[in-house]
C-alpha positions in Angstrom: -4.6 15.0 -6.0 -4.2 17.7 -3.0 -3.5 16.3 0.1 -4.0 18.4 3.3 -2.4 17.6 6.9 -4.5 19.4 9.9 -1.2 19.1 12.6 2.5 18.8 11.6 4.3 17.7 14.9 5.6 14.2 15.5 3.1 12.2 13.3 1.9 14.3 11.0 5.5 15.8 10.0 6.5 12.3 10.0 4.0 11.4 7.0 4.7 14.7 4.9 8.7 13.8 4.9 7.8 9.8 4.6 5.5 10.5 1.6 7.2 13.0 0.0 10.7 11.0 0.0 8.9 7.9 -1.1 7.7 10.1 -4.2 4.2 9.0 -3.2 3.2 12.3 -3.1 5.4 15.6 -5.4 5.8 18.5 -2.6 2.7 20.8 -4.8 0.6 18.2 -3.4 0.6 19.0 -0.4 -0.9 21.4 2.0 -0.2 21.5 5.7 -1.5 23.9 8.4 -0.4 24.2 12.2 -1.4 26.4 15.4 2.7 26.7 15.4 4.1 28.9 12.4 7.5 28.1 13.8 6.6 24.7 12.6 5.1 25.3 9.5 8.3 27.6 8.5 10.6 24.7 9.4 8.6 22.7 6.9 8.5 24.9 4.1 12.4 24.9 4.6 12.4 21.1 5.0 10.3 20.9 1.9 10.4 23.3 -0.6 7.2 23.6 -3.0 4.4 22.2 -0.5 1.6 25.3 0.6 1.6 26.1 3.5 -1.8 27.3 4.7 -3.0 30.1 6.6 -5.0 27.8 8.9 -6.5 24.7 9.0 -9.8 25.7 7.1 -7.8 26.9 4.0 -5.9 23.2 4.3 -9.4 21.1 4.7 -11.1 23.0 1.7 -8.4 22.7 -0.5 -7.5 19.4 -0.3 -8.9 15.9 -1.9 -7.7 14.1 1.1 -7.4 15.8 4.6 -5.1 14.2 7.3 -6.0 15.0 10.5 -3.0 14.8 13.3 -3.9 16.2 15.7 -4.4 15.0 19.9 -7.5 13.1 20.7 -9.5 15.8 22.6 -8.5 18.2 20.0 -10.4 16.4 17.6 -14.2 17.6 18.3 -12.9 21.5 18.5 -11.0 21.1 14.6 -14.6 19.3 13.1 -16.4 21.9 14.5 -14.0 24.6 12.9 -13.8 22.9 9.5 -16.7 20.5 9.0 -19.1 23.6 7.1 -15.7 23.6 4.7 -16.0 20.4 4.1 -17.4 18.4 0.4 -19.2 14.7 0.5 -16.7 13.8 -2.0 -13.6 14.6 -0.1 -11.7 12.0 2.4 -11.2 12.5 6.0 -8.5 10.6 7.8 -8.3 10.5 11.3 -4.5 8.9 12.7 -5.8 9.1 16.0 -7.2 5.4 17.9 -8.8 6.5 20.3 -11.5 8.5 17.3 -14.2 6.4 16.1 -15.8 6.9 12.9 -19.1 7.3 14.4 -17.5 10.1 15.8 -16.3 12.1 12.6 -19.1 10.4 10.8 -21.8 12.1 13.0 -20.2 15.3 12.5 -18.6 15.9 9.0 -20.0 15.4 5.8 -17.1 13.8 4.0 -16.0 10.2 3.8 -14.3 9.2 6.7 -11.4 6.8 7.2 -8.7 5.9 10.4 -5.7 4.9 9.6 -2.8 4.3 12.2 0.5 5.0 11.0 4.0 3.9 12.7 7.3 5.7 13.0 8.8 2.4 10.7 7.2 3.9 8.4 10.3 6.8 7.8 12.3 3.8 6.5 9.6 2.2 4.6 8.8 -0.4 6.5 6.2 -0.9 9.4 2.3 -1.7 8.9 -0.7 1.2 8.7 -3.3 0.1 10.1 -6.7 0.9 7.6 -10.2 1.3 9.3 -12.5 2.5 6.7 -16.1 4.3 6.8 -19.5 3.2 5.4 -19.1 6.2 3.0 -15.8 5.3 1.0 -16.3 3.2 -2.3 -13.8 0.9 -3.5 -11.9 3.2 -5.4 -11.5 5.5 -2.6 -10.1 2.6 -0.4 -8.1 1.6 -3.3 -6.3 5.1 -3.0 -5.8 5.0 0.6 -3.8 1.4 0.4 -1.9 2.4 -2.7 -0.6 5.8 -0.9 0.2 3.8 2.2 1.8 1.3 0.5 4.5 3.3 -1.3 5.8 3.4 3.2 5.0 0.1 4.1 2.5 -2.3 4.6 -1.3 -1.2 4.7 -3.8 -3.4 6.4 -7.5 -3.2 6.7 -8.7 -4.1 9.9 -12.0 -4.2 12.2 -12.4 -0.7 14.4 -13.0 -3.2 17.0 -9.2 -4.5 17.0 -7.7 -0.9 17.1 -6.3 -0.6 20.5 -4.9 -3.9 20.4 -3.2 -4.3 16.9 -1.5 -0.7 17.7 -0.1 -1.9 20.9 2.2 -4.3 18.2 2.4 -2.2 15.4 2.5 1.6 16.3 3.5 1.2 19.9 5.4 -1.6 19.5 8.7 -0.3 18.7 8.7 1.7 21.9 8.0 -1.5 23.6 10.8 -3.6 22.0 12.9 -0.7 22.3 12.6 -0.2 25.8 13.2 -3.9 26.4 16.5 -3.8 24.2 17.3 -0.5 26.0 17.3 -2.4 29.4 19.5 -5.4 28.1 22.0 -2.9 26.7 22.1 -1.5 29.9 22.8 -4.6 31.5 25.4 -6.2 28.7 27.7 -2.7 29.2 27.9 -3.1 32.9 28.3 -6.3 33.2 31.2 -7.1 30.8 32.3 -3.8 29.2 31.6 -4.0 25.9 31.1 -0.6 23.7 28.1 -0.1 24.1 27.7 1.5 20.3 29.1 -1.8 19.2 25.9 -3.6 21.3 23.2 -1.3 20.1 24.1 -2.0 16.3 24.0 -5.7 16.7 20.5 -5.8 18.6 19.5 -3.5 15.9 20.8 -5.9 13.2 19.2 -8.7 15.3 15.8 -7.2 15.8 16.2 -6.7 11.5 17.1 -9.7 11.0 14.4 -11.8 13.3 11.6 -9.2 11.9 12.1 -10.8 8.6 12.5 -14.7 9.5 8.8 -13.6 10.9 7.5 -12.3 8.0 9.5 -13.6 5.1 10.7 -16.8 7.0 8.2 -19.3 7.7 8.7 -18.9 11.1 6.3 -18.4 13.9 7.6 -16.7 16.8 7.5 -20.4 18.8 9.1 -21.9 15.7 12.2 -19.9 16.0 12.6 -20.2 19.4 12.9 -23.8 19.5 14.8 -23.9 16.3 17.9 -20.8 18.4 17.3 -22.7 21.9 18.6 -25.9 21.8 17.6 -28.0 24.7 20.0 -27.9 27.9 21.5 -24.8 26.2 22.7 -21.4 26.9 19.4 -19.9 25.0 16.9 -22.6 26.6 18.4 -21.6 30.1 18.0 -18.1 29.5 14.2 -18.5 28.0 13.4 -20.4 30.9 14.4 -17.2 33.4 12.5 -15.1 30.8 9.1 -16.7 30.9 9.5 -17.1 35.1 10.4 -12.9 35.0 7.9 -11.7 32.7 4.9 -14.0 34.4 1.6 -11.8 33.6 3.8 -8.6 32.4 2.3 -8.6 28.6 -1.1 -9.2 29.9 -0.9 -6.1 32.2 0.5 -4.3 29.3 -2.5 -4.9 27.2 -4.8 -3.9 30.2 -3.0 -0.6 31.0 -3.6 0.2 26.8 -7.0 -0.8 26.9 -8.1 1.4 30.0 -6.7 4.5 28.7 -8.1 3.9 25.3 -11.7 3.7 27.0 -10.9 6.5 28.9 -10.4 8.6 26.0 -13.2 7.2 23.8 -15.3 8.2 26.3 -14.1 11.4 27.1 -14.6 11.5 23.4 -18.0 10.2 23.6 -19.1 13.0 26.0 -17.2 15.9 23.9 -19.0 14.7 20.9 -22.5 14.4 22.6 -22.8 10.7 22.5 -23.2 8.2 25.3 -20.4 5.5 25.5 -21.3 2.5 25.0 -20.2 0.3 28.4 -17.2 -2.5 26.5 -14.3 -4.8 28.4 -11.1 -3.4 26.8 -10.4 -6.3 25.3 -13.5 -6.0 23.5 -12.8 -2.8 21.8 
């Protein structure tokens, strides 16, 4: 099985090295092309035996599967370069949230899938998230969650849940990291400690909490009543938590939201369809 990836920065590089480490994929199954050949020289370095293409139709026709990883409003440009390139039988995956499948669907004659990856996934971990076209069959989503499952945790979801289930699991991390950035922060000036020494117990205590969520039992109430005992140290400091972040998470969801509309409609126009008027929680 050739696999093609249309865009090798951040997220697409990401998935070559993830997929190729994992052994899901041998390095002459791949194909990659890039605008940069800067990038695409670093990669053949990186990862002796995968082809390196001379441009992204060469990658799309001579793949079974073609990755595309490449910015939002980038997206109408590249399917209007490769789509005449392009087989029924082949797979088209967009990574990108904000682009429906009506969107690739209107315009390419291949199946069409989304999935959403996360950076977890370079250490096998993390959850893709699977939105899958009217044209794939069975099999053809059976070898999109096997591939994805040899770097973590594939699951299907509605398009309609996109925006939001990315906030947790592909933006999350930036998120949680930020927050963990800020206490850091605070824990070094306020007593000293190393601050290398800080940074690799909140990492340990982020690992360790991820799993009593997922392999525990627990629910994320659950555990907190089970740390903060009442009258305690934890229970006073939840207490200043839930008065300090009053209406933060919902605003964070909202400011998501809005510029996910903003580029599906900016989409909507490049593509020559009318958007569709939806609350952003609705999408």
């Amino acid at each position: 099985m050739k696999v093609g990836f249309i865009g090798t920065g951040s997220m697409g590089g990401l998935l070559i090295d993830t997929f190729l480490r994992s052994g899901a994929l041998d390095p002459c199954d791949v194909l990659a092309s890039n605008r940069s050949p800067g990038k695409l020289r670093e990669l053949k370095k990186l990862h002796p035996g995968i082809t390196v293409c001379s441009g992204n139709i060469e990658a799309a026709s001579e793949s079974d599967i073609v990755f595309l990883c490449v910015k939002p409003l980038q997206f109408k440009m590249l399917s209007d370069e490769i789509a005449p390139y392009l087989r029924s039988e082949q797979i088209v995956v967009s990574i990108t949230s904000p682009v429906q499948l009506y969107h690739l669907e209107s315009v390419l004659p291949s199946k069409i899938a989304k999935i959403i990856p996360s950076i977890t996934h370079s250490v096998k971990s993390g959850t893709s998230l699977c939105i899958f076209g009217s044209r794939l069959n069975k099999k053809d989503r059976l070898v999109l969650l096997r591939l994805f499952s040899c770097i973590g945790v594939p699951a299907e979801i509605p398009e309609s849940h996109t925006r939001i289930a990315s906030d947790f699991s592909s933006c999350g991390p930036a998120f949680i990291s930020y927050f963990l950035e800020r206490w850091i922060e605070a824990a070094v000036e306020a007593t000293g400690i190393d601050e290398a020494l800080v940074s690799r117990l909140a990492g340990e205590m982020l690992l360790g909490t991820g799993k009593l969520l997922t392999e525990g039992s627990f629910t994320p109430q659950g555990l907190q009543e089970r740390v903060a005992v009442r009258g305690g140290i934890t229970a006073e400091a939840l207490n200043h938590l839930r008065t300090s972040l009053e209406g933060v998470f919902e605003r964070l969801i909202t400011t998501t939201h809005d510029k996910y509309d903003e580029d599906v409609e900016k989409l909507d126009e490049l593509f020559g369809r009318s958007s569709i008027v939806q609350s952003p929680l609705d999408r």
